[in-house]
C-alpha positions in Angstrom: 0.0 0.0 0.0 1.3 3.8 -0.7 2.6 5.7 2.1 1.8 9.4 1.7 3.9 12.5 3.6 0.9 14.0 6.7 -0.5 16.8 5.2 -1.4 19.1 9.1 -3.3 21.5 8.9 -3.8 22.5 12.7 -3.3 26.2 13.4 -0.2 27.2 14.3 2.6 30.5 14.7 4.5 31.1 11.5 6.8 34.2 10.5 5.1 36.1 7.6 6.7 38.6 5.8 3.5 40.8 5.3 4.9 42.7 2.0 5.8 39.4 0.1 2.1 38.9 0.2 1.2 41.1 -1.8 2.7 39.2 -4.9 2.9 41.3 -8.6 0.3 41.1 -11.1 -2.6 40.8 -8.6 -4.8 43.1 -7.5 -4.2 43.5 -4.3 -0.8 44.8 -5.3 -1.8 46.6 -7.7 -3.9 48.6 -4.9 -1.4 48.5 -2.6 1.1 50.4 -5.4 -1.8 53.2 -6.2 -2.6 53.7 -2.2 0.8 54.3 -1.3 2.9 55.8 -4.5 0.4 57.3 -6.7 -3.0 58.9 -5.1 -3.1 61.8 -2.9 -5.6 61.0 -0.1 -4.5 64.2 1.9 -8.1 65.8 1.9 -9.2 62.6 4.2 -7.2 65.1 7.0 -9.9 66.9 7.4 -11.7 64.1 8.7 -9.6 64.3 12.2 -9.0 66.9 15.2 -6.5 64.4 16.9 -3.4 66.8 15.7 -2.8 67.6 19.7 -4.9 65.8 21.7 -7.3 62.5 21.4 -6.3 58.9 20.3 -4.4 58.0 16.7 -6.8 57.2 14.0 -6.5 54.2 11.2 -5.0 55.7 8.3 -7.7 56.6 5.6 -5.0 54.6 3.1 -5.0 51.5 5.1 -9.1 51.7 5.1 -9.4 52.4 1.9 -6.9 49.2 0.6 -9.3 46.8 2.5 -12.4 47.9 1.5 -11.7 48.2 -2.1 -9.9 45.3 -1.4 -13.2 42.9 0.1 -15.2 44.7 -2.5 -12.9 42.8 -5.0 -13.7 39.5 -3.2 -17.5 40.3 -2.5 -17.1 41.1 0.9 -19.5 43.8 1.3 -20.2 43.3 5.2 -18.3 45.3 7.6 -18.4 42.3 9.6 -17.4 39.9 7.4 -14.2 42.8 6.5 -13.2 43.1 10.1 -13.4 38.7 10.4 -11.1 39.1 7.0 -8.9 41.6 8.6 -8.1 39.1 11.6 -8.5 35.7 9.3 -6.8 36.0 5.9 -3.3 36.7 5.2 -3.7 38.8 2.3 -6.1 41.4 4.4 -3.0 40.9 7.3 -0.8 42.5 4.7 -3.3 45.2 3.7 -4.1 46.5 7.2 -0.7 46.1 8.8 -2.3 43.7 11.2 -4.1 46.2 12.6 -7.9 44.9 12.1 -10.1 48.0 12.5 -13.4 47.2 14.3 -16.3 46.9 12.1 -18.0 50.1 13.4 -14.9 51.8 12.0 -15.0 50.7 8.1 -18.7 51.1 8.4 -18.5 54.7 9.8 -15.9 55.0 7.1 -17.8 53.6 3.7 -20.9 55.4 5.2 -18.9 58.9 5.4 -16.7 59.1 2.2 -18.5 61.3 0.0 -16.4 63.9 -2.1 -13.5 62.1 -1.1 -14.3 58.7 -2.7 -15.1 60.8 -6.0 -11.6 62.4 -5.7 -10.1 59.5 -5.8 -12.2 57.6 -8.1 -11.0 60.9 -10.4 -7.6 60.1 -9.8 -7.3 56.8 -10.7 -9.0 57.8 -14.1 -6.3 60.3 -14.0 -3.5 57.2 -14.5 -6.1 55.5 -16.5 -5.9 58.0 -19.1 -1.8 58.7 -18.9 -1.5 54.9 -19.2 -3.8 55.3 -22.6 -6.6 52.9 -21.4 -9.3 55.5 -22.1 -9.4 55.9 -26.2 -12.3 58.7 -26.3 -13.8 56.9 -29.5 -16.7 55.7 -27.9 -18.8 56.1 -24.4 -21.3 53.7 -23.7 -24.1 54.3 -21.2 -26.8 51.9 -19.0 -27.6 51.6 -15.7 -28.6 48.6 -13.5 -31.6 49.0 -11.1 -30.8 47.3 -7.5 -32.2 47.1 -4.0 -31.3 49.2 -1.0 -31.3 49.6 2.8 -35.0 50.3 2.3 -38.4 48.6 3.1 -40.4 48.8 0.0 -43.7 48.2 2.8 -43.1 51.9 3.8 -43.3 53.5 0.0 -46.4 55.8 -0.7 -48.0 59.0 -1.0 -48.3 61.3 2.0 -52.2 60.5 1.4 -51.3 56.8 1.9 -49.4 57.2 4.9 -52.7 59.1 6.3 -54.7 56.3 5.5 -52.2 54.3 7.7 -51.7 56.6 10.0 -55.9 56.7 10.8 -56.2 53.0 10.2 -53.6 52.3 13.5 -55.2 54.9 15.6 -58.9 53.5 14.7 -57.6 50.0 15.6 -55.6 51.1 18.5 -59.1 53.2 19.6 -61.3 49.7 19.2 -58.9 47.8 21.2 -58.9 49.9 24.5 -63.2 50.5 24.0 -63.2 46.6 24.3 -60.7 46.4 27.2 -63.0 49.5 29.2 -66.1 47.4 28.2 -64.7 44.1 29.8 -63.0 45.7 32.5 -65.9 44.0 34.6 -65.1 40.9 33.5 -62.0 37.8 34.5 -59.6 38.4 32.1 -56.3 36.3 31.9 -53.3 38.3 32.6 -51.3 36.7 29.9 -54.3 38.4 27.5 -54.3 41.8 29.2 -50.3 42.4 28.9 -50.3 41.1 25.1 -53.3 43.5 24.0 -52.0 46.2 25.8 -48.3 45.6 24.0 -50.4 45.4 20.6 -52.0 48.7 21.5 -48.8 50.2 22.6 -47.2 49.0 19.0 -50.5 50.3 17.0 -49.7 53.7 18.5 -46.1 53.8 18.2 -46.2 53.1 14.8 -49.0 56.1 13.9 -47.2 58.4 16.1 -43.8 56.9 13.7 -46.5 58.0 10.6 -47.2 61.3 12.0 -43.8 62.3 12.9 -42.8 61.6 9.5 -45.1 63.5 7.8 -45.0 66.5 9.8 -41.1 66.2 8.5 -41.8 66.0 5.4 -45.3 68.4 4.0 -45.3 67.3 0.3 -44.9 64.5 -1.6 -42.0 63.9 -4.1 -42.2 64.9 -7.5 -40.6 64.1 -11.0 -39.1 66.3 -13.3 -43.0 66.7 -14.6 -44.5 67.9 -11.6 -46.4 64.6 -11.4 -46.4 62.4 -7.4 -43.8 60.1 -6.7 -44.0 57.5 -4.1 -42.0 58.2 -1.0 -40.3 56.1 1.3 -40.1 56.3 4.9 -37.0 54.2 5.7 -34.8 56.1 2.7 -37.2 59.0 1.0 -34.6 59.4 -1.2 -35.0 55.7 -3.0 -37.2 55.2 -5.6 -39.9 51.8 -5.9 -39.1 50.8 -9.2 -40.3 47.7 -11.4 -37.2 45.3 -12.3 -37.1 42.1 -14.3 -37.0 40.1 -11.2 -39.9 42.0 -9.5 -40.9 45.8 -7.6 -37.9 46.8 -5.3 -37.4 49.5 -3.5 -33.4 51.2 -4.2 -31.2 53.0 -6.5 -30.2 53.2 -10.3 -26.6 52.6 -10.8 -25.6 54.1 -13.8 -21.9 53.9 -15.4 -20.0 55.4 -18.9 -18.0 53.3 -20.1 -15.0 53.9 -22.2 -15.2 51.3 -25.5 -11.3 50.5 -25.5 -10.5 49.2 -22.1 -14.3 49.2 -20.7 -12.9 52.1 -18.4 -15.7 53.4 -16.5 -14.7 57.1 -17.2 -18.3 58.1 -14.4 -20.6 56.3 -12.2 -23.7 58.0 -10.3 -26.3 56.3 -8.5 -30.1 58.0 -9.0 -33.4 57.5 -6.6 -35.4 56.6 -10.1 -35.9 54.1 -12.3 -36.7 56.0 -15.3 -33.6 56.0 -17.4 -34.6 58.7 -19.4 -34.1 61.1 -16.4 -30.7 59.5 -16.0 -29.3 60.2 -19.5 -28.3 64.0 -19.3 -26.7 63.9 -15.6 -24.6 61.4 -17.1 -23.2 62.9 -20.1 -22.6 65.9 -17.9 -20.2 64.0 -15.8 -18.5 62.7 -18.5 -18.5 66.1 -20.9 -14.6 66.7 -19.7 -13.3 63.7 -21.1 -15.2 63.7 -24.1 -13.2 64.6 -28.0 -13.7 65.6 -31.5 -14.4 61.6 -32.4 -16.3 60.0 -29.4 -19.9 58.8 -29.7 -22.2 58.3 -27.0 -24.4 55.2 -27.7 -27.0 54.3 -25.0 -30.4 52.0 -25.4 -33.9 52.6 -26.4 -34.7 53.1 -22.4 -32.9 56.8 -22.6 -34.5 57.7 -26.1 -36.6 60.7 -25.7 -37.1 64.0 -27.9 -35.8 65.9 -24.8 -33.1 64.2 -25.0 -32.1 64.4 -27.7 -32.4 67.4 -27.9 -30.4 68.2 -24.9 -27.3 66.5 -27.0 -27.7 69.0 -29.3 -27.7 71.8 -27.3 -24.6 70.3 -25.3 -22.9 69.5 -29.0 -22.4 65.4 -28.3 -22.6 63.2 -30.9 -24.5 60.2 -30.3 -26.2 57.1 -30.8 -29.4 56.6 -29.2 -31.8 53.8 -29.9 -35.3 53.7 -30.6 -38.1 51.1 -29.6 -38.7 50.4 -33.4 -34.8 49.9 -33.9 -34.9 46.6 -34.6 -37.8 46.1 -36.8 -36.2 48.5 -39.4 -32.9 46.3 -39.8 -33.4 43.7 -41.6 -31.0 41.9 -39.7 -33.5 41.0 -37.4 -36.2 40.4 -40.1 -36.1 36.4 -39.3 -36.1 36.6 -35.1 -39.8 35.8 -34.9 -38.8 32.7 -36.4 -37.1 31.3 -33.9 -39.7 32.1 -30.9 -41.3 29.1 -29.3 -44.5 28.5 -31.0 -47.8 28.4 -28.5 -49.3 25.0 -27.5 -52.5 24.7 -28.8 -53.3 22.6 -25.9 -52.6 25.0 -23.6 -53.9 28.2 -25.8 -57.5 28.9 -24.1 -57.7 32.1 -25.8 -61.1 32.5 -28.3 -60.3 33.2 -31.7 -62.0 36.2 -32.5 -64.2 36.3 -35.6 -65.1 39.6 -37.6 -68.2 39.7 -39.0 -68.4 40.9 -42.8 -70.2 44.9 -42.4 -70.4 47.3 -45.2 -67.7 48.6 -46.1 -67.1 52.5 -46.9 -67.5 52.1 -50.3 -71.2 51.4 -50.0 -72.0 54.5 -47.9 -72.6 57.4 -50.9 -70.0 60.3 -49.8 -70.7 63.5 -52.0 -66.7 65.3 -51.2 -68.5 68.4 -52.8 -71.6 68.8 -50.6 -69.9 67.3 -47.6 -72.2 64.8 -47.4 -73.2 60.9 -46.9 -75.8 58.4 -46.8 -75.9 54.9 -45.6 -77.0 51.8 -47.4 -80.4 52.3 -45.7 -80.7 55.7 -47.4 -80.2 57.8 -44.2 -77.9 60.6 -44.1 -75.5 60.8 -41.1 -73.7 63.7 -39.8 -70.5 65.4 -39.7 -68.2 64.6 -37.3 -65.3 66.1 -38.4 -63.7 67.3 -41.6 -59.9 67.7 -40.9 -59.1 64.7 -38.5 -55.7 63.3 -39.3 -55.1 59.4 -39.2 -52.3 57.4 -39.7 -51.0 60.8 -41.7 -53.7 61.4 -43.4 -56.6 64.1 -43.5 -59.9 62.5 -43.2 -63.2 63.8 -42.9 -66.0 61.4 -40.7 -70.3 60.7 -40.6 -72.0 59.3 -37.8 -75.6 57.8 -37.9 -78.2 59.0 -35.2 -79.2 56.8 -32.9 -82.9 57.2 -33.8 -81.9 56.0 -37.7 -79.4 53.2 -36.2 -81.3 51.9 -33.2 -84.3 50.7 -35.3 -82.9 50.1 -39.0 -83.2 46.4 -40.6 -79.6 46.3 -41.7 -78.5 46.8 -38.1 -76.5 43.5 -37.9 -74.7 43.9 -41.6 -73.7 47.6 -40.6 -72.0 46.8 -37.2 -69.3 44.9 -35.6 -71.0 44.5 -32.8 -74.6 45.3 -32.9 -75.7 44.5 -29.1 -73.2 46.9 -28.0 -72.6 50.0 -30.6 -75.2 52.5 -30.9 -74.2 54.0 -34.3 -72.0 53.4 -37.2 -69.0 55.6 -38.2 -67.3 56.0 -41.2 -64.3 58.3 -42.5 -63.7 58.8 -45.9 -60.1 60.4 -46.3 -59.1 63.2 -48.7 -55.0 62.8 -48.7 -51.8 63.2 -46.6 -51.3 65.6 -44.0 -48.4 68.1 -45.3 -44.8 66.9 -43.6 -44.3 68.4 -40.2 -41.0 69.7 -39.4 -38.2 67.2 -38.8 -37.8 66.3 -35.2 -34.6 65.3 -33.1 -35.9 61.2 -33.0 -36.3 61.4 -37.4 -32.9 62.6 -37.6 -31.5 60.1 -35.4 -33.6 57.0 -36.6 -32.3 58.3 -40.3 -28.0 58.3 -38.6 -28.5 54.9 -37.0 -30.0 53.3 -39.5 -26.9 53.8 -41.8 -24.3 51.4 -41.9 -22.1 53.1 -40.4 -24.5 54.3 -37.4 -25.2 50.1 -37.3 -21.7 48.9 -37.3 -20.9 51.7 -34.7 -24.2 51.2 -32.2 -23.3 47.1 -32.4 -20.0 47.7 -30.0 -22.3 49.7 -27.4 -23.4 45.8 -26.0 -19.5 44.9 -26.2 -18.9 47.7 -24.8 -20.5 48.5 -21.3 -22.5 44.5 -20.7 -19.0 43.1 -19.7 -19.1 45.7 -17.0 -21.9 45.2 -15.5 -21.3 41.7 -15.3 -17.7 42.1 -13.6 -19.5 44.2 -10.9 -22.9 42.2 -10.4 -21.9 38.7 -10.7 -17.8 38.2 -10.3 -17.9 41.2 -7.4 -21.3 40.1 -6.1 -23.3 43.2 -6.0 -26.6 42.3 -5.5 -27.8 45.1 -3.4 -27.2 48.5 -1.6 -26.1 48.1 1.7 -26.6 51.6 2.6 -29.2 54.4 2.8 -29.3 57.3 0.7 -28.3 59.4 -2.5 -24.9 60.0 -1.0 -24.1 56.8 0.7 -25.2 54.5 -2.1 -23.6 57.0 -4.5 -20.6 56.4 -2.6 -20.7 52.9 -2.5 -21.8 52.6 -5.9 -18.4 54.6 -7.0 -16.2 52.4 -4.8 -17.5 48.7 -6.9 -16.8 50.9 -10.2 -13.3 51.8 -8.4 -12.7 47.8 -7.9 -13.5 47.4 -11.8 -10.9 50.2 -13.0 -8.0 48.8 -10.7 -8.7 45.6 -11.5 -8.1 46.8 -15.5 -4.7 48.8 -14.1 -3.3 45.1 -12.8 -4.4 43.0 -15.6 -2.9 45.6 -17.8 0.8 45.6 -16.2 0.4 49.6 -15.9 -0.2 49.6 -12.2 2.9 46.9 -11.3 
């Protein structure tokens, strides 16, 4: 029989040179290198009055390596960071051995705010010197994902009085039934769990109140029209997502086409994109040149917007809903759709009935008028409707020629339930109207060059997304609002951009 060497794995003391861990090529020394050598983090000073008296601080360096750092191995807990910071040798090296407590890094994720964005800034800085930003092409999406936020507590401020009054009416009933049984033997066990209900009933509408008197009107859109509010994080949004209503924050990135470099990243309380266009070709309006397109989906097509690119003089590539159906590339994709089982199909096939058709109702064009096939004239409706780009002019019966007339059931679809028939005769096309912002970009991107250019947008930015969703394990906000998530949000699109500085050798 084989005799094998014992493999022990027991704990045990051994001497670890802390720098050697952090071996080249990785990202951990890749961080390590830009922490130390090549970002300024002295505006984090201003975080501390310990200069004279008070207790040293953790360096802001030494924070900011392991976070970025357990964000790069989907660590996103501040517990699970501090177990790292004691546990794993690679965190050892990061922290000095010096594991910060967990109320620390949370404190310290939850508080970076212009700081985070400096640096994120910075490291685009060596981004761009190390010529991994090529300005040819920005692409922009966004990715809707849950917060710190109940989406139980979203509504109008005329919800949250409905709940409010619903808690104090059922608070009210409860102690009415408790003064009318006061006479009779009640368990104790009974009386101390209604009168904890009761207490809870009013806590929560006095929670209600409270919050409303904070806040006197209800969110609103760019539009003017009511938005739902949210009393755990007002400044979230309830949004509908692919996997269901949550309640949380719009992540949005612009990506750079040559090194998928994201050149901005902003998180938004809304889950309409089209809001989320023109914030984020502001950020990026710095780094933009003579040759780089902006290509984004048919979520953040709107005339507004497009017209907004005008006025800010970007060129860009901005899908439409009917995209697709116009390239013929895509002329076969119905093909390949599951067809329906007819077992299963329960739906009624709908059968049209064969009416008179226009062309037996006698239209004089002259004398504006018409007669039915019953030899009744109907009467105006309306002589310069446009449908379907056309001007047509349109006769109604009366309901005293319709209701009784013998040609009732040839004259209408649906006799038991139309009063009348209608009919429009039409006289031509409506004159062009003047050539909006959505014709003249339907007319660039259906070119082949507008094509061939709008096809690298998926390449592009979809890579991204799935670095930071699925390899970095961002499933959800951790924090509460604009700020904090913005924050966090900023620090996953950090991870991504190191991570392209250590695969590329530039950050060694």
């Amino acid at each position: 029989m084989a005799r094998y060497k014992y493999i022990d794995t027991n704990p045990r003391f051994i001497a670890v040179d802390l720098a050697r861990q952090l071996l080249p090529g990785t990202f951990e020394h890749a961080l390590h290198h830009l922490v130390e050598h090549e970002l300024d983090l002295s505006h984090f000073d201003a975080r501390f009055r310990n200069d004279e008296t008070g207790a040293p601080a953790y360096p802001p360096a030494m924070l900011l390596k392991v976070v970025l750092f357990a964000y790069s191995q989907g660590i996103v807990s501040s517990r699970g960071i501090e177990r790292a910071c004691r546990e794993h040798v690679t965190f050892i090296a990061l922290c000095g051995d010096r594991a910060p407590h967990f109320t620390t890094i949370a404190e310290f994720v939850s508080t970076l705010g212009d700081d985070i964005a400096r640096v994120f800034a910075a490291v685009l800085a060596i981004c761009d010197r190390q010529g991994l930003i090529g300005r040819e092409m920005f692409a922009i999406d966004g990715v809707k994902l849950p917060s710190h936020a109940s989406k139980g507590r979203s509504g109008t401020r005329a919800d949250f009085e409905r709940q409010a009054t619903k808690l104090e009416a059922a608070a009210t009933a409860m102690l009415q039934r408790h003064r009318e049984a006061d006479a009779l033997p009640v368990e104790p066990d009974l009386t101390v769990k209604d009168a904890k209900r009761i207490a809870r009933l009013q806590h929560d509408a006095a929670g209600i109140r409270d919050w409303l008197a904070a806040h006197p009107e209800d969110r609103r859109g760019p539009k003017g029209t009511v938005r739902k509010s949210n009393r755990t994080d007002n400044e979230s949004a309830k949004m509908a997502t692919g996997k269901g209503v949550i309640q949380g924050y719009t992540g949005v990135a612009v990506v750079d086409r040559k090194h998928q470099i994201i050149v901005a990243a902003q998180a938004h309380g809304t889950g309409s994109e089209q809001e989320l266009l023109v914030p984020g070709v502001t950020a990026v309006q710095s780094w933009l040149a003579a040759p780089t397109v902006l290509t984004a989906d048919a979520g953040y097509h709107s005339e507004a917007n497009l017209q907004a690119l005008v006025t800010l003089h970007v060129d860009a590539l901005i899908a439409d809903n009917e995209m697709r159906k116009r390239d013929e590339r895509f002329a076969t994709q119905d093909r390949h759709q599951a067809a329906p089982d007819p077992l299963h199909d329960k739906t009624r096939v709908a059968t049209t009935p064969s009416i008179f058709p226009p062309r037996d109702f006698t239209y004089d064009a002259h004398a504006r008028t018409c007669t039915c096939p019953a030899g009744k004239s109907l009467y105006r409706k309306g002589q310069h409707l446009v449908t379907n780009g056309f001007v047509s002019e349109q006769f109604r019966g009366t309901k005293r020629d319709c209701a009784p007339c013998a040609l009732r059931a040839q004259c209408l679809r649906t006799p038991e339930k139309t009063v009348a028939r209608q009919v429009a005769f039409f006289r031509g096309r409506v004159e062009p109207a003047p050539e909006t912002q959505t014709a003249r970009m339907k007319a660039k991107i259906d070119t082949p060059v507008g094509r061939a250019q709008y096809a690298q947008r998926f390449g592009a930015v979809e890579p991204v997304f799935g670095n930071v969703r699925y390899n970095k394990g961002l499933d959800r906000f951790t924090l509460r609002g604009r700020t904090k998530v913005d924050g966090q949000w900023q620090l996953f699109c950090l991870v991504h951009n190191i991570e392209k500085l250590a695969h590329t050798g530039c950050a060694a």
